[in-house]
Each structure stands twice: as structure tokens, then as C-alpha cells.
C-alpha positions in Angstrom: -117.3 50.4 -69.2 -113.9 50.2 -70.7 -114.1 47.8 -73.6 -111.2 49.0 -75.5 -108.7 47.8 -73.5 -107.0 45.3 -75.8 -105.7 47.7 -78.5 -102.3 46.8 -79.3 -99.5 49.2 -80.1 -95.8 48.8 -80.5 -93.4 50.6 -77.7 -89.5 50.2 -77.4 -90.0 46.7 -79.3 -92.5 45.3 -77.0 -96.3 44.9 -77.9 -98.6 46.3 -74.9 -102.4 46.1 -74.1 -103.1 49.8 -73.4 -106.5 51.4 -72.3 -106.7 54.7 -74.2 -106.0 54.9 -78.0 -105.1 58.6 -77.7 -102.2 58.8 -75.0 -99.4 56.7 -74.0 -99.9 54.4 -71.0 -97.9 56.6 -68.6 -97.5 55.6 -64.5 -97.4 58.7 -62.4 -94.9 58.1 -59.5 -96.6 55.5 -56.8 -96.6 51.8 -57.3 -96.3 49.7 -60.1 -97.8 46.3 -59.4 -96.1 43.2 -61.2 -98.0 40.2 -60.8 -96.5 37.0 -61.5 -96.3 33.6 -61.4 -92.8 32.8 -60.9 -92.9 29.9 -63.1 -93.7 31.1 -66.6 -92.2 34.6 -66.4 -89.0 35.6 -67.9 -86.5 38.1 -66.8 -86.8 40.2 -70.2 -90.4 41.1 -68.9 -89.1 42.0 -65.6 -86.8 44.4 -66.8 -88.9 45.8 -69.1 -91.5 46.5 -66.1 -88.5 47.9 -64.3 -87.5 50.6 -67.4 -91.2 51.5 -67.4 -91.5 51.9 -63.6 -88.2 54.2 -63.6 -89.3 56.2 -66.3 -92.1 57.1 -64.5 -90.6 57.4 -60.7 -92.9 54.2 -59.9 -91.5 51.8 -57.8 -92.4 48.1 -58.3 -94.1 45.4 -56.4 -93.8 41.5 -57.3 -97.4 40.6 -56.7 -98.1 36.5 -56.6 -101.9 35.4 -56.0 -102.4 31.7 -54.7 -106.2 30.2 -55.2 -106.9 27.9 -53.3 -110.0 26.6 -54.7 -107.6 26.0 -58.1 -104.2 25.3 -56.1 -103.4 22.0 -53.9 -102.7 23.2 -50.3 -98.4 22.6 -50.5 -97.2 24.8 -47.8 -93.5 23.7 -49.0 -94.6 25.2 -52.5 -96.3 28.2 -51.0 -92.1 29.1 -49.0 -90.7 28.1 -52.9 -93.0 30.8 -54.1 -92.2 33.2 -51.5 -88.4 32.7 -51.6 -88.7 33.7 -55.4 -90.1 36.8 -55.0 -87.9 37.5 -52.4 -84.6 36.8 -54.5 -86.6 38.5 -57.2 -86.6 41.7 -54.9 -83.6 41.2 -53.7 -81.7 41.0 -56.8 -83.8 44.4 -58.4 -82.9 46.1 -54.7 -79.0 45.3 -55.6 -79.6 47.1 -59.0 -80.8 50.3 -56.9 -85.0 49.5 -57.9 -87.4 50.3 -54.5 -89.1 46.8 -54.6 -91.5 44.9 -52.7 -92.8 41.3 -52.7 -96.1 39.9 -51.7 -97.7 36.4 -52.2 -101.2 36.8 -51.5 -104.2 34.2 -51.3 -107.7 34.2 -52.7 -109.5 34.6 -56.2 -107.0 36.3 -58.4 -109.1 39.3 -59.1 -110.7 40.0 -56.0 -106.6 40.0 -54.5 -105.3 41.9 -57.3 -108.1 44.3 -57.5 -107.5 44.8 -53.5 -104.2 45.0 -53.5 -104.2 47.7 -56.5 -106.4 49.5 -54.2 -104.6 49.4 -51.1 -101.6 50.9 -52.4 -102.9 53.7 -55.0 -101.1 51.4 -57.8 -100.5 53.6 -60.6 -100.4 50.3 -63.2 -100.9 46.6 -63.1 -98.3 45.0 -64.8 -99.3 41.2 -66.3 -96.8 39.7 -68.6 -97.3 37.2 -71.0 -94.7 34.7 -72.5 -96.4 32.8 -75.2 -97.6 29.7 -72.7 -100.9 28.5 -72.4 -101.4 30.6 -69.0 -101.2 33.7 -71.4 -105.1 33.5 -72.5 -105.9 33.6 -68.6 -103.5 36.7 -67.8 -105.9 38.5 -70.9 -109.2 37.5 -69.5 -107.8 38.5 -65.7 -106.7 41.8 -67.1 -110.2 42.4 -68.9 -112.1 41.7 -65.9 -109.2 44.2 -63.8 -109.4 46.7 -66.2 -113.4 46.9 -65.1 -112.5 46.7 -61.6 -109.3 48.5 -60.6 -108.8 52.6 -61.1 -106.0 52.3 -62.8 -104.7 50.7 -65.9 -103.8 47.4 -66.7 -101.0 46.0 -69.1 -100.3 43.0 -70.7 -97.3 42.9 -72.2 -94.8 40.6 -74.3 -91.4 41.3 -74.9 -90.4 41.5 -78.7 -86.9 40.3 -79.3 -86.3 41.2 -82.8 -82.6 39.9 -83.2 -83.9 36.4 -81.6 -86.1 35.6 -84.7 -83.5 37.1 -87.4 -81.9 33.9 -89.1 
């Protein structure tokens, strides 16, 4: 079992979860898999998945999981969702990123896990913001990392010139 999953190193100015203490977190070209939930995330941590992606030859796919047994039935919300990612894609296509967005439905671990699975996803991208959905993302990622072939990342962005007074 992989139980060193949450040791924290700095890259680039950005503090990441990473699996293996003795290399760099590195995606080999295939699919990096961004999962988000389009409320809480900022465009910082997009980009940042982006760099890392294109350093690697990895192309990226917005990944948002629905539960149902935690999330009201609003098909209305569900199209907001979906038009989200889509702009999200979109807007990383005009920037010359191979992207793809998916909204998927189900427990969030058995969806990610499958989805991870399906298409040989070199990394699972979660990003956290500093909002109360952030301890969730770090239990989801523990029970992924246990799950899923590949690694998992949480990940905030560090803005150092934002806290200097």
C-alpha cells in the first residue's frame, strides 16, 4: 500500500502532494486527468496543470464527477456544469492545449478511478484553493492513490508576490 503519498515538496512555487520521495512526479505523454469542480477552482491551478501537462507531452482532460446520492437532481445545474468545462476546453484549445471535457456521474472515486483507467491517465490532477472542499480533494486523493495505477496530485498554487506587503 502506498501510504507516503502526502509528502510535500516545493516545485516552480507551487506545493504538490507527490508519491515517491526519490523522483520527481513526472507524466509520460498520455492523459493528464484534471478533475474539478468548477466552482472553487482558480485559473492559476489550471494553468499550472497545463505547464506540467506540456512539459511532459500529456494532454489534459477537465474531469467533473456528479454524486447523486450527495447532489440534488438539477438537470439546469448539471448543462451549467457542462457548459463550464466546455468553455474551459474551449478557451485551453484556442491557446493550442489538446483538451477534453467530461462530466461524469456516480461516487467520486469509483468514476475517477474508472475514468483514470479507461484512458491510461498518466496523472490525476486535484487542486486545492484553501476552501473547505480542500480536506475532501485529500482524502479522495488518498483513497485514489490506493486505487488508480498512476499518481495522484494535489496541488496549490503559491503566489509569492500576492502575500509580499
Amino acid at each position: 500500500m502506498r501510504d507516503n503519498w502526502a509528502v510535500l515538496w516545493q516545485e516552480e512555487g507551487s506545493m504538490v502532494a507527490r508519491e515517491d520521495k526519490r523522483q520527481r512526479t513526472k507524466v509520460d505523454s498520455g492523459a493528464l486527468l484534471y478533475v474539478t469542480d468548477c466552482v472553487n477552482d482558480n485559473q492559476e491551478s489550471l494553468e499550472y496543470a497545463c505547464k506540467l501537462a506540456d512539459k511532459n507531452g500529456a494532454y489534459v482532460e477537465l474531469l467533473h464527477v456528479v454524486d447523486p446520492e450527495k447532489t440534488a437532481s438539477r438537470p439546469d445545474a448539471q448543462m451549467g456544469i457542462q457548459y463550464s468545462l466546455e468553455a474551459l476546453a474551449r478557451s485551453l484549445k484556442t491557446l493550442g492545449r489538446q483538451t477534453h471535457a467530461l462530466i461524469l456521474f456516480g461516487c467520486p472515486e469509483d468514476a475517477i478511478s474508472k475514468r483514470a483507467s479507461d484512458i491510461k491517465a498518466t496523472l490525476i490532477a486535484l487542486p486545492l484553493n484553501g476552501s473547505a472542499s480542500d480536506r475532501i480533494k485529500k482524502i479522495l486523493a488518498k483513497r485514489l492513490t490506493v486505487r488508480c495505477a498512476c499518481p495522484v496530485l494535489t496541488f496549490s498554487p503559491v503566489f509569492p508576490d500576492r502575500n509580499a506587503k
